[in-house]
C-alpha positions, 0 to 999 in steps of 0.5 A: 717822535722823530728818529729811531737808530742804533750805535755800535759801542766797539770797533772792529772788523765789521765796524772800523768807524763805530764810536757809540752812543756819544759819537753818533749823537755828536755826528748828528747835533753836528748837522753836516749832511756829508756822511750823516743820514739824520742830518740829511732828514732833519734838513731835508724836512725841517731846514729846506721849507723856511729857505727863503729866496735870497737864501737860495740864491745864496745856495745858487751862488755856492754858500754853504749854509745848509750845515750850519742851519740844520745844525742850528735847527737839531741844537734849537729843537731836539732832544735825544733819549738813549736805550742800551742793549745787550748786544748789536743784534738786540739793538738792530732788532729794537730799532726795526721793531720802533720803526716798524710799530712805533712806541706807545706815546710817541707813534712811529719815527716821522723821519724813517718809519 
């Protein structure tokens, strides 16, 4: 088990850019880091340690290959699962209650507990 998070299914005041569940998974499989907390974990976890030294001179010399490996990585190894809630407090509260306890096979998110 790797990551616990939540969408909001609507738009409004409170949450101009919200696009549900879709468009969080989307923005996640995506694997750019800019604005997307997961792909930083993913990368920062997974992508970084088999970086080999041409791979970061490349990084040194301005490439731009974290991205398309991190989205590489989430396309060729994970999975996601979807629960829905009544509403955004429930959401909110299910998520903090994972993060915080787990879930009975798979223990606690290893990327945010």
């Amino acid at each position: 088990f790797l990551y616990v998070g939540m969408a909001w299914s609507h738009r409004d005041e409170t949450n101009p850019r919200a696009t549900g569940v879709f468009g969080r998974l989307k923005s996640h499989a995506s694997g750019r880091r800019s604005g997307d907390q997961f792909a930083v974990y993913v990368c920062d976890r997974f992508v970084l340690p088999t970086l080999t030294s041409a791979d970061m001179s490349a990084l040194a010399r301005g490439a731009r290959i974290l991205d398309a490996r991190t989205r590489q990585y989430v396309w060729d190894h994970l999975s996601y699962r979807v629960v829905v809630t009544r509403d955004g407090p429930s959401a909110r509260a299910l998520e903090t209650l994972v993060r915080k306890e787990g879930l009975p096979r798979g223990g606690r998110p290893m990327i945010n507990p």
